[in-house]
Backbone as CSV, one residue per row, in Angstrom:
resi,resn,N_x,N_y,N_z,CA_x,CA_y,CA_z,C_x,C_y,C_z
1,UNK,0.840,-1.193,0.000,0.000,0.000,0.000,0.874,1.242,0.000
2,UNK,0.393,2.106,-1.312,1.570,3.764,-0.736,1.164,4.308,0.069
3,UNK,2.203,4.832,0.706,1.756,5.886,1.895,0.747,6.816,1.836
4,UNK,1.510,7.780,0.438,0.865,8.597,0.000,-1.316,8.561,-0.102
5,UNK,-1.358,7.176,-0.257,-2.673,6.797,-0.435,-3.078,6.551,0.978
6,UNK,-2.940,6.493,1.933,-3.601,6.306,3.236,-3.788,4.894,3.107
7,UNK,-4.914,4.320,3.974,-5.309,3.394,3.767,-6.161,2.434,2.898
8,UNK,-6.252,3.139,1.484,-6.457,3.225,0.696,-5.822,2.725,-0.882
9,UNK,-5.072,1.919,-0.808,-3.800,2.301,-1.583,-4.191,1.213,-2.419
10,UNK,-3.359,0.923,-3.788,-3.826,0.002,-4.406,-4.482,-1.446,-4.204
11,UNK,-3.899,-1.925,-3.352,-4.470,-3.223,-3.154,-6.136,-2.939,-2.303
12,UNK,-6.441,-1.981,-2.039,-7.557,-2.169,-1.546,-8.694,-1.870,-2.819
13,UNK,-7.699,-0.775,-3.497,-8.841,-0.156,-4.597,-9.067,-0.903,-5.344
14,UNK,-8.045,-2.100,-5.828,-8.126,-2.962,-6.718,-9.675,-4.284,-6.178
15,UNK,-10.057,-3.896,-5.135,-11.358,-5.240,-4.802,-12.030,-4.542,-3.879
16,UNK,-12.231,-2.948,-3.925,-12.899,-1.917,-3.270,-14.308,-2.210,-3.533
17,UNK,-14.898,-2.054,-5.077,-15.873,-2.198,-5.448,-16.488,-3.536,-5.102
18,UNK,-16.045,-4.851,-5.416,-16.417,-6.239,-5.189,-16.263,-6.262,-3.973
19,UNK,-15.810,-5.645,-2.849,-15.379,-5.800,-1.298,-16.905,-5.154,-1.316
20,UNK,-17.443,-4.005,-1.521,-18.384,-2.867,-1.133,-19.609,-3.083,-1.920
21,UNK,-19.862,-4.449,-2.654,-20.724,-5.011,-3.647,-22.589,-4.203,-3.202
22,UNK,-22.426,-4.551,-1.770,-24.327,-4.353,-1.673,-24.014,-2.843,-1.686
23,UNK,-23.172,-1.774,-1.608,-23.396,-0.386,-1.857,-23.171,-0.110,-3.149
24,UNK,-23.255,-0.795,-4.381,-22.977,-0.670,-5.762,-24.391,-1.443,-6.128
25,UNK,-25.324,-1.601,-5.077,-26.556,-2.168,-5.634,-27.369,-1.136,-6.427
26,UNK,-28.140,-1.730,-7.958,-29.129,-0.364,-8.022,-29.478,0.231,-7.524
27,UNK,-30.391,-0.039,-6.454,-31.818,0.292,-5.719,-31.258,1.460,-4.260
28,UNK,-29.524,0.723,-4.286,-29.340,1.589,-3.558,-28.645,2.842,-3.595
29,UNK,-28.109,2.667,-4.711,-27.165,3.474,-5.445,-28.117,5.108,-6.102
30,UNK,-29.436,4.102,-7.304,-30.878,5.621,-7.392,-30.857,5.571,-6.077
31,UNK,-31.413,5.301,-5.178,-31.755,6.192,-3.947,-31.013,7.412,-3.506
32,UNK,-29.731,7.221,-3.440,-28.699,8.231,-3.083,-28.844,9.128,-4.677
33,UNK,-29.000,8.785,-5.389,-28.576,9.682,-6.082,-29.808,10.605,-6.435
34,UNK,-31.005,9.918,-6.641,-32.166,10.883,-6.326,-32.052,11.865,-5.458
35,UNK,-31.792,11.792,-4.011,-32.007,12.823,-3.262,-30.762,13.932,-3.648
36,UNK,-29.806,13.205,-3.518,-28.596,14.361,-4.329,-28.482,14.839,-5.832
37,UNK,-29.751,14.643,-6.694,-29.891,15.333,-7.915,-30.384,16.364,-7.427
38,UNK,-32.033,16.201,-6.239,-32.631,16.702,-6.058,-32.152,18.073,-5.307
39,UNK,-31.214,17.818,-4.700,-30.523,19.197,-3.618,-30.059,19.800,-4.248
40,UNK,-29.212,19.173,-5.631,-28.173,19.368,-6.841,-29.076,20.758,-7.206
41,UNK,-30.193,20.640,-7.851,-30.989,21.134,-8.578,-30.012,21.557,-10.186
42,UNK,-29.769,22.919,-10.309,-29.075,23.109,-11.528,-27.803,23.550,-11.260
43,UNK,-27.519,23.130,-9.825,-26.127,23.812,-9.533,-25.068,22.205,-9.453
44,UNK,-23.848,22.257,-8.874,-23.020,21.697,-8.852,-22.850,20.705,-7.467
45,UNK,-22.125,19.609,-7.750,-21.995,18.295,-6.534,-20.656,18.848,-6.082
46,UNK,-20.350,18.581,-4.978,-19.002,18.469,-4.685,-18.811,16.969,-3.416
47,UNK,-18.337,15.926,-4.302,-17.897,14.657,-3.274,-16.780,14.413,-2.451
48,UNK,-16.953,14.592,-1.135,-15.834,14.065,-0.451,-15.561,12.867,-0.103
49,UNK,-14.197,12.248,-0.783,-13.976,11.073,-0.593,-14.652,9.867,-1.780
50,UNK,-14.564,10.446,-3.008,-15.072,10.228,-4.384,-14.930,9.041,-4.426
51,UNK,-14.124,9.027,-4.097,-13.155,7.090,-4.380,-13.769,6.361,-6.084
52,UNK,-13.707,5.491,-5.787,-13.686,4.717,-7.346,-15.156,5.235,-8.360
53,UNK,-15.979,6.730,-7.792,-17.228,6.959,-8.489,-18.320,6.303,-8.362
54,UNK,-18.535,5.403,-7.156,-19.786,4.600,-6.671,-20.891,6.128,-7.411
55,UNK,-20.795,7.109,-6.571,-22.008,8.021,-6.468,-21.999,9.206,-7.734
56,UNK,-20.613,9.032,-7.654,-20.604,10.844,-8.217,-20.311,9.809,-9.603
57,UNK,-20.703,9.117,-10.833,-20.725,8.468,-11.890,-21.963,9.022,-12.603
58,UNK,-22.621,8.061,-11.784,-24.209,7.853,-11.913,-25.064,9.338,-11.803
59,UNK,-24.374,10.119,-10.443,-24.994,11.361,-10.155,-24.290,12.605,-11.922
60,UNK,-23.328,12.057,-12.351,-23.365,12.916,-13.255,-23.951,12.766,-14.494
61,UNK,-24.375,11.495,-14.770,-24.708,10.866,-15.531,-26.889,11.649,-15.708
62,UNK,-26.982,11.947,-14.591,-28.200,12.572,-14.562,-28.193,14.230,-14.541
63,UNK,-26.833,14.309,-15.357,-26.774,15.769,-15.687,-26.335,16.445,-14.694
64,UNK,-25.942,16.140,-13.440,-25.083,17.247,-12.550,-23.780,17.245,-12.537
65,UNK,-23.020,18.079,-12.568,-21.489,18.637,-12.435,-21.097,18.139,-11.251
66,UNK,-20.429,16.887,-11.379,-19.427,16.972,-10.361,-18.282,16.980,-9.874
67,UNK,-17.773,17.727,-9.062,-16.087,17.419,-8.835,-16.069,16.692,-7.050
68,UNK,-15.077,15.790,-7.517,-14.556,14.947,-5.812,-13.243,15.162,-5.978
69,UNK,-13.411,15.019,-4.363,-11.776,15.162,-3.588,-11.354,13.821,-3.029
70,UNK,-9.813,13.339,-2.881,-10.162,11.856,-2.165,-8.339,12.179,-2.248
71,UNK,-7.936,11.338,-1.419,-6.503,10.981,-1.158,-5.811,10.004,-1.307
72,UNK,-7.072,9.002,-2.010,-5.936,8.149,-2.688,-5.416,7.941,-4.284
73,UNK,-4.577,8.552,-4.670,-4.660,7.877,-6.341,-5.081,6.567,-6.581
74,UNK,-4.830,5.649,-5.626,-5.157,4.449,-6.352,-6.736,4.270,-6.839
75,UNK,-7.728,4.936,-5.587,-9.030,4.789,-5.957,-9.505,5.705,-7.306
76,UNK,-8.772,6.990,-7.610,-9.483,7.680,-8.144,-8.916,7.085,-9.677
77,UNK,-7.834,6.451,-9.850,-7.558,5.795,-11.140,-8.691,4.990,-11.141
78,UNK,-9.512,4.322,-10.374,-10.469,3.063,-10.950,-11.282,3.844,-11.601
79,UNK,-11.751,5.182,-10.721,-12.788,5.910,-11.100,-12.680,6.540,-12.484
80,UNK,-10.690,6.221,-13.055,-10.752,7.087,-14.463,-11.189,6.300,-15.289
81,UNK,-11.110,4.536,-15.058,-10.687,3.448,-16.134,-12.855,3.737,-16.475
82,UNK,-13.553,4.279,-15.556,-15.333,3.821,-15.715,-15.395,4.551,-16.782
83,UNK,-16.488,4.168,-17.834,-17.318,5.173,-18.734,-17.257,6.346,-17.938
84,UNK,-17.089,7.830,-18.636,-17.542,8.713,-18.131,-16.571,9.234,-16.826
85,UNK,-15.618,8.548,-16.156,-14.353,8.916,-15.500,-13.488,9.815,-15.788
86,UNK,-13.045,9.600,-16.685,-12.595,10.484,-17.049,-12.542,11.817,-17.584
87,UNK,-13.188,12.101,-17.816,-13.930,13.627,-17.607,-14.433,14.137,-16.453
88,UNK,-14.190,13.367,-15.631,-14.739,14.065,-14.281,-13.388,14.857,-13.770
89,UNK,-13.788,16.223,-12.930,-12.668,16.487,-11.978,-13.145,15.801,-10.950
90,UNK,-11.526,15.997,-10.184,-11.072,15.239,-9.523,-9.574,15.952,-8.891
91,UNK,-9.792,16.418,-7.527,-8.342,16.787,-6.831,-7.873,16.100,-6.034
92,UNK,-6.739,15.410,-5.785,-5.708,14.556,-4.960,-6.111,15.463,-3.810
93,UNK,-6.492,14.829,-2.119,-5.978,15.794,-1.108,-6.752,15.148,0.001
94,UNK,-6.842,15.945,1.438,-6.865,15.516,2.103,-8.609,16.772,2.478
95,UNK,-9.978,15.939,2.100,-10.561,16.115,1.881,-11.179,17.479,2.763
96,UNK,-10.664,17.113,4.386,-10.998,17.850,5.593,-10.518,19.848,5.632
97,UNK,-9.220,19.815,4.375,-8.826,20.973,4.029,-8.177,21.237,2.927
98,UNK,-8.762,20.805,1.723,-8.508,20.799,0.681,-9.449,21.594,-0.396
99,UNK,-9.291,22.683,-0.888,-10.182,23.762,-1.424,-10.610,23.506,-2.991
100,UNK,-11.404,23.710,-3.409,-11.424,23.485,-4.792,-12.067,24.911,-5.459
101,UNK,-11.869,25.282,-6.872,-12.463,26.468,-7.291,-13.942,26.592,-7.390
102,UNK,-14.764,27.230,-7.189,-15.740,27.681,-7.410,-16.809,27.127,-6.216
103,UNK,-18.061,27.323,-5.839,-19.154,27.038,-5.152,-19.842,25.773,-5.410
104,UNK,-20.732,24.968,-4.874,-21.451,24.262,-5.146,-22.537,24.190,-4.350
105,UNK,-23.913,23.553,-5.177,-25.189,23.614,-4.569,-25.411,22.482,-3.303
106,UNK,-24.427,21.476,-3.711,-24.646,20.557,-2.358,-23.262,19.536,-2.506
107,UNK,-22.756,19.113,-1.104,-21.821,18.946,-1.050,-21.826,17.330,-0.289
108,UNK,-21.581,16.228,-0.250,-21.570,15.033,0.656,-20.637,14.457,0.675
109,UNK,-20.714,13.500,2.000,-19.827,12.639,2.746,-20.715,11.613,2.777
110,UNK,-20.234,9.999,2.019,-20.952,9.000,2.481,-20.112,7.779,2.742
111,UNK,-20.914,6.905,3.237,-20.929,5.324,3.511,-19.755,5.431,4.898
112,UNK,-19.828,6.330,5.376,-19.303,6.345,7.084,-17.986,7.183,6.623
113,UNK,-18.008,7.978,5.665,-16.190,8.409,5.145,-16.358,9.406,6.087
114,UNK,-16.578,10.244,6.965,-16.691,11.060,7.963,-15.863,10.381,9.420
115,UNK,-16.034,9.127,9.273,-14.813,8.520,10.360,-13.718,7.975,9.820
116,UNK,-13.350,8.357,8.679,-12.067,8.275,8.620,-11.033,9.447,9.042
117,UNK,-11.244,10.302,9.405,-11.155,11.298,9.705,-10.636,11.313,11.050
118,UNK,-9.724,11.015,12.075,-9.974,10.511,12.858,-9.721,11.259,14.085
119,UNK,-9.693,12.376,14.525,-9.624,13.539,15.251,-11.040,13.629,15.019
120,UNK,-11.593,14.634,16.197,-12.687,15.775,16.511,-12.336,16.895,15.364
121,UNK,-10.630,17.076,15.236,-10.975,18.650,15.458,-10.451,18.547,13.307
122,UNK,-10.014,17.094,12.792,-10.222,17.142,11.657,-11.957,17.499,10.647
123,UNK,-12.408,16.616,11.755,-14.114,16.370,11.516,-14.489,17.745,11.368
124,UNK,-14.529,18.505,12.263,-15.130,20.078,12.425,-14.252,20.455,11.197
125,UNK,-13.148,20.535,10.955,-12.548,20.864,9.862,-12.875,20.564,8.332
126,UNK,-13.564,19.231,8.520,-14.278,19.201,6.992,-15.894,20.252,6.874
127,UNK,-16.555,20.310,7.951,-17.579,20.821,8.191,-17.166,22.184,7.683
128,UNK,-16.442,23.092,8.208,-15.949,24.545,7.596,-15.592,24.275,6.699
129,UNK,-14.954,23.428,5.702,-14.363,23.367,4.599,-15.642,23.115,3.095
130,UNK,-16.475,22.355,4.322,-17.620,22.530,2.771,-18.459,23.645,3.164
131,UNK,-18.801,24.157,3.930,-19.198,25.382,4.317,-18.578,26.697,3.661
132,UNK,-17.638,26.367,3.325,-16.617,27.552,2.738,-17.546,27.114,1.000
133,UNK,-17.516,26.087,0.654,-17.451,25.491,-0.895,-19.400,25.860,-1.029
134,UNK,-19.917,25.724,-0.438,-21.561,26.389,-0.519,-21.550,27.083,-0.834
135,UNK,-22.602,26.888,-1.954,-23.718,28.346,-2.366,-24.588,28.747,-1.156
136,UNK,-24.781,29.628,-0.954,-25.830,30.224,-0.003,-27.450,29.399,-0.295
137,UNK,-28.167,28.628,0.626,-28.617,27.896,0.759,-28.531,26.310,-0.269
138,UNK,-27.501,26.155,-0.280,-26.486,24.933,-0.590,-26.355,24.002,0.596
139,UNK,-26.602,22.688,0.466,-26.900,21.421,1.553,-25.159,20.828,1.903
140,UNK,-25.435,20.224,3.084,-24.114,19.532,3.144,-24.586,18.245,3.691
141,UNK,-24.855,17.306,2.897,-25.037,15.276,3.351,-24.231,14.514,3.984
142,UNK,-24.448,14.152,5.117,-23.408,12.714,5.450,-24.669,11.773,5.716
143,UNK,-23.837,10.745,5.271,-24.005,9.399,5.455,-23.220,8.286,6.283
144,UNK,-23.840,8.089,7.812,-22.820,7.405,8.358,-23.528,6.807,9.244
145,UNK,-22.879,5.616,9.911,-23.632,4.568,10.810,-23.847,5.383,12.508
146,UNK,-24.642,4.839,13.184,-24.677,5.416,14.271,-24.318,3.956,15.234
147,UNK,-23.145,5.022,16.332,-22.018,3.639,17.130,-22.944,2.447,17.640
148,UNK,-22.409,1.071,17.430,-22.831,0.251,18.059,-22.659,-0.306,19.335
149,UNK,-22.741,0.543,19.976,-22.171,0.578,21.754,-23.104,-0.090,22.458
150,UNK,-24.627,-0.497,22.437,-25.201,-1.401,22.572,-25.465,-2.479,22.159
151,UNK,-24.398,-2.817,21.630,-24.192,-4.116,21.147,-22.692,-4.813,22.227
152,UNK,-22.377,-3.815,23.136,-21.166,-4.277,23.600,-21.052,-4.495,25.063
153,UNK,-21.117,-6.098,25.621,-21.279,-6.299,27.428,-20.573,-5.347,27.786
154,UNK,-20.805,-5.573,28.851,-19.798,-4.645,29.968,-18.408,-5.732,29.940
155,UNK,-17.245,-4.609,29.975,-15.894,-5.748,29.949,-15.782,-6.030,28.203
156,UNK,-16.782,-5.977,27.146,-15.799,-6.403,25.897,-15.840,-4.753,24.867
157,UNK,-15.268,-5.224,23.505,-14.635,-3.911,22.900,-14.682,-4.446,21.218
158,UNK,-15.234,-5.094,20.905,-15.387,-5.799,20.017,-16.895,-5.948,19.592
159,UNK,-17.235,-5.502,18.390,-18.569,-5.939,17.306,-17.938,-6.941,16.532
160,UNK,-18.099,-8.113,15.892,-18.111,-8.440,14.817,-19.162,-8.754,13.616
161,UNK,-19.229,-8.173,12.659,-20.043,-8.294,11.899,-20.171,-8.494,9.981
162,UNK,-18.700,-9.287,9.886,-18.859,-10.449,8.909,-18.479,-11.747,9.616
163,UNK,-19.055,-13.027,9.438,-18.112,-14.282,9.821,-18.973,-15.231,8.379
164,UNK,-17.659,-15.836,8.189,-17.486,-17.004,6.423,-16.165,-18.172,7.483
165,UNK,-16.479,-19.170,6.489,-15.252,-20.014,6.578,-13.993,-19.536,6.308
166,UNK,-13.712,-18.368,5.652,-12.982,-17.960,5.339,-12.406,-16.353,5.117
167,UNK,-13.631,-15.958,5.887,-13.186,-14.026,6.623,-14.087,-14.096,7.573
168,UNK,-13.426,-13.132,8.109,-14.028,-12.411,9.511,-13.787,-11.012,9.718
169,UNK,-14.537,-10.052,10.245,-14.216,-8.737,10.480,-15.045,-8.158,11.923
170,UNK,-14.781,-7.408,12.299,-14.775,-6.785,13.425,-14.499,-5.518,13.413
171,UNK,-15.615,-4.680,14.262,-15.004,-3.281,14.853,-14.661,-2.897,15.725
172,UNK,-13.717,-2.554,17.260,-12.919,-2.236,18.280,-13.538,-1.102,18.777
173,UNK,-14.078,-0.751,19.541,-14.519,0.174,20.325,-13.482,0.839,21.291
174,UNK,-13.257,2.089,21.743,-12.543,2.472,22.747,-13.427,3.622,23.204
175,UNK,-14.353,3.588,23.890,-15.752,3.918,24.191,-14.901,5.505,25.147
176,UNK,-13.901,6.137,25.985,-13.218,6.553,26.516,-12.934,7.533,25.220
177,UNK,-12.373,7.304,23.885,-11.958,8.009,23.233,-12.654,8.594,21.931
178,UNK,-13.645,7.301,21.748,-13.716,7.877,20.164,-13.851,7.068,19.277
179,UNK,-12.517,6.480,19.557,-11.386,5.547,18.350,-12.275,4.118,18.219
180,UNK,-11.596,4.094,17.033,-12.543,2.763,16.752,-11.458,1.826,15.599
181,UNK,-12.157,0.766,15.056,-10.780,0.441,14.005,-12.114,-1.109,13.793
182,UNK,-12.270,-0.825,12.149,-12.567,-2.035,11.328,-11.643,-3.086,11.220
183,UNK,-11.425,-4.272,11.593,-10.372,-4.746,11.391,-11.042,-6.042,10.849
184,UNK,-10.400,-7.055,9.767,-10.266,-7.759,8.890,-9.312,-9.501,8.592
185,UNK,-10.039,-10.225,8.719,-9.326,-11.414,8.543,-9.212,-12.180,7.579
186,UNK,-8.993,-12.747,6.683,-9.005,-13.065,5.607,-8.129,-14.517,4.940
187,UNK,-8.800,-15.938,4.587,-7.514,-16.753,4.638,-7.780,-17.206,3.200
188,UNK,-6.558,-16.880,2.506,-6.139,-17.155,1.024,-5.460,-18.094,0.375
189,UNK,-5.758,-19.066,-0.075,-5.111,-20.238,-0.376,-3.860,-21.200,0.796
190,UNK,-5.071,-21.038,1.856,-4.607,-21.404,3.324,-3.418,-20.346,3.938
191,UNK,-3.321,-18.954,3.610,-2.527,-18.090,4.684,-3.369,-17.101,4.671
192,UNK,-3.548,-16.485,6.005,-4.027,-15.943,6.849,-3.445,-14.453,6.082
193,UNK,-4.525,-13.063,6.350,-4.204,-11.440,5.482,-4.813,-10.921,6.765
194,UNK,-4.676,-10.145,6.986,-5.061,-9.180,8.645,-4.896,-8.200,8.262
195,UNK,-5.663,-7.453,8.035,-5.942,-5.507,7.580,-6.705,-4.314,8.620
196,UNK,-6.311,-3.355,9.155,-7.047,-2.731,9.859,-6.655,-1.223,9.659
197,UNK,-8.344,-1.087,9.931,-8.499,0.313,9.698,-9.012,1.479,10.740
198,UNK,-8.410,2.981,11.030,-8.672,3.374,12.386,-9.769,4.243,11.627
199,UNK,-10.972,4.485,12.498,-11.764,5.508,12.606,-12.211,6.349,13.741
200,UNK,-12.929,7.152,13.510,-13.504,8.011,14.899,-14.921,7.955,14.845
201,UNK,-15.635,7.370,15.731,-16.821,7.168,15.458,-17.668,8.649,16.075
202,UNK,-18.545,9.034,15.646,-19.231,10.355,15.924,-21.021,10.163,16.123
203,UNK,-21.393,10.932,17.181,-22.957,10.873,17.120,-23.579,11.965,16.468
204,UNK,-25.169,11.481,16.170,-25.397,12.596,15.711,-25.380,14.199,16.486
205,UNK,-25.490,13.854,17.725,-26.056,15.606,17.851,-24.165,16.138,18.201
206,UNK,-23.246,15.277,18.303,-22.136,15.969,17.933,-22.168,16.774,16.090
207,UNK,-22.257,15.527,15.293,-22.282,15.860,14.459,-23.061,17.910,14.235
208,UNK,-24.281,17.953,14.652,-24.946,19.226,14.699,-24.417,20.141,15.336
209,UNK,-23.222,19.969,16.602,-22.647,20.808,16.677,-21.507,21.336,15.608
210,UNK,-20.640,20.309,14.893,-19.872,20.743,14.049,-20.353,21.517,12.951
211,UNK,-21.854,21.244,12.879,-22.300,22.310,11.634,-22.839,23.591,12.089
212,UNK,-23.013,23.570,13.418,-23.077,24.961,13.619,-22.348,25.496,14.161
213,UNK,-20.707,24.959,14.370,-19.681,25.741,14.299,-19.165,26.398,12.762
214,UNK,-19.860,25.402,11.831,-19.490,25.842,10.420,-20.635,26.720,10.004
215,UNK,-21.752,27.479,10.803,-22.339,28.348,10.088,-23.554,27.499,9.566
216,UNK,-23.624,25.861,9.662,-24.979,25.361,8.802,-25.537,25.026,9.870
217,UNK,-26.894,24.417,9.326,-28.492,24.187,10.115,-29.113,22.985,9.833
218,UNK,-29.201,22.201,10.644,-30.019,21.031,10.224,-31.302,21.342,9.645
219,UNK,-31.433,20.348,8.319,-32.415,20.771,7.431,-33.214,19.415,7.792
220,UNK,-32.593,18.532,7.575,-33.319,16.725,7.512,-32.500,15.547,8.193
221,UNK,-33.619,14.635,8.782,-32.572,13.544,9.187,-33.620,12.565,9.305
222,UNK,-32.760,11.154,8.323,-33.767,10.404,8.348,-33.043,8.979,8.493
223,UNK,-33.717,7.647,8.509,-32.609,7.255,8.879,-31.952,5.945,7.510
224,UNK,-32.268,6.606,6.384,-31.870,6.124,5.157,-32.321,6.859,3.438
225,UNK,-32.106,6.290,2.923,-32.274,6.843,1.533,-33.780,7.344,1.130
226,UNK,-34.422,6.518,1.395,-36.014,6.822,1.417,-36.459,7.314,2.562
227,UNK,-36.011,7.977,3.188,-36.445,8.886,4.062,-37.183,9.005,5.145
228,UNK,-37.091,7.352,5.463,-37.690,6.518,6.948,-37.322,7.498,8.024
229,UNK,-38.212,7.839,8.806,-37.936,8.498,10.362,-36.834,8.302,10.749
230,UNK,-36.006,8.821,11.212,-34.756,8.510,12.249,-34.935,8.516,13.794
231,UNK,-35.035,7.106,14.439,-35.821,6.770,15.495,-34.405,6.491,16.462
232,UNK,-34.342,6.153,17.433,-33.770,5.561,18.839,-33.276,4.069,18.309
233,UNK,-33.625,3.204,17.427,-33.120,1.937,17.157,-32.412,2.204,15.595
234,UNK,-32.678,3.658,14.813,-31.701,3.704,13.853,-30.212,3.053,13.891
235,UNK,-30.055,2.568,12.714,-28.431,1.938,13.224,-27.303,2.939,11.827
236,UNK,-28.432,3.774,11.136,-27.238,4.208,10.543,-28.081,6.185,10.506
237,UNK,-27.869,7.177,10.362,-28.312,8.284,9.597,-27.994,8.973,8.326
238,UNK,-29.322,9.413,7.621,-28.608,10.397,6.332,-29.264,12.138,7.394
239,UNK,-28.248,12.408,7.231,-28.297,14.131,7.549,-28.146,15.729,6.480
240,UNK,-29.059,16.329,6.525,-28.570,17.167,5.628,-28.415,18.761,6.486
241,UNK,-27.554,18.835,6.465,-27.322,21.082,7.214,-27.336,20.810,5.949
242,UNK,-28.557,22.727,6.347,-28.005,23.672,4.740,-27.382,25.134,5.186
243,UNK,-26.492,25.807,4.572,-26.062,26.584,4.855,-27.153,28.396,4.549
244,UNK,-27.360,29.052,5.513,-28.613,30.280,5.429,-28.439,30.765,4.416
245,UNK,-29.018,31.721,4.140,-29.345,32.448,2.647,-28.925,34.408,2.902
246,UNK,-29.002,34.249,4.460,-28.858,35.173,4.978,-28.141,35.769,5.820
């Protein structure tokens, strides 16, 4: 893996998509992209954390402009090899403070890329950073799971939630900090691959403070693509701040 690419680096991008198969589903893929045409309206996308074009493909493909930011080359080459990749912009960087030219009508973070991030004070830092990139009443989307801390006895630190004859994965809790870490098992023509990844897991009404340190307002929160209530047993949220007009 290059450095340069984070955790991210070729060998992941190379089985990113087939690793991430049920989020490359139709049904789920229009869903997201409906509501983000819809915010789109006739103005411009801006994706953080673009990676191989799951969203921002399809979303341009229905006529909106988009440019993503992401830090790994390796992912954003998959995203050149797709129909229609290549013509997309696209800036190398580190999404949380990385500027791009001009405004846009709505701006998102999905499939939990908001904990990769793995500081507080990076997180608040992407929040001002698309706040800066808004049009005046211009949306800002995340998409991210909400912690599974009731899922965890007293005394353990551990979710797991793939098991095969032949992978296993798990997420690490450090309930004290924050920190968290996907971690990965994997056995390949009988030897064992072990991969792990750190995140910062975040709640929502933190989350609402970081947007109104950035100047935005919760507009919507629901607790998926179709726009189901966001209840007390939600296990994931879509959120939208929009930034005032005034």
């Amino acid at each position: 893996m290059d450095d340069e690419d984070g955790y991210f680096g070729e060998r992941v991008a190379a089985r990113y998509d087939e690793s991430s198969a049920e989020m490359f589903e139709p049904g789920v893929v229009d869903a997201t992209v409906g509501v983000l045409a819809e915010l789109a309206g006739r103005g411009r996308a801006l994706e953080l954390g673009v990676g191989t074009g799951r969203v921002a493909l399809p979303l341009a493909r229905r006529g909106v402009p988009v440019h993503g930011i992401d830090l790994s080359r390796a992912m954003v080459a998959r995203l050149r090899a797709k129909p229609g990749g290549d013509a997309m912009g696209v800036t190398i960087g580190d999404f949380a403070t990385t500027r791009v030219a001009g405004t846009f009508s709505v701006a998102y973070l999905l499939f939990n890329t908001i904990m990769n991030l793995t500081t507080q004070a990076a997180q608040v830092a992407s929040f001002r950073n698309v706040a800066a990139h808004l049009d005046p009443g211009g949306c800002f989307v995340v998409e991210v799971m909400v912690p599974e801390l009731r899922r965890l006895p007293a005394g353990q630190n551990a979710v797991p939630f793939r098991v095969s004859p032949t992978r296993w994965a798990f997420d690490l809790y450090d309930v004290a900090t924050q920190a968290m870490s996907s971690n990965y098992v994997e056995v390949v023509d009988g030897r064992g691959e072990y991969r792990s990844i750190p995140f910062r897991y975040v709640w929502p009404a933190e989350l609402d403070l970081m947007a109104q340190l950035a100047g935005l307002r919760l507009r919507e929160r629901w607790d998926g693509w179709t726009r189901e209530p966001f209840t007390g047993e939600s296990r994931q949220h879509v959120s939208i701040w929009e930034k005032p007009t005034d």
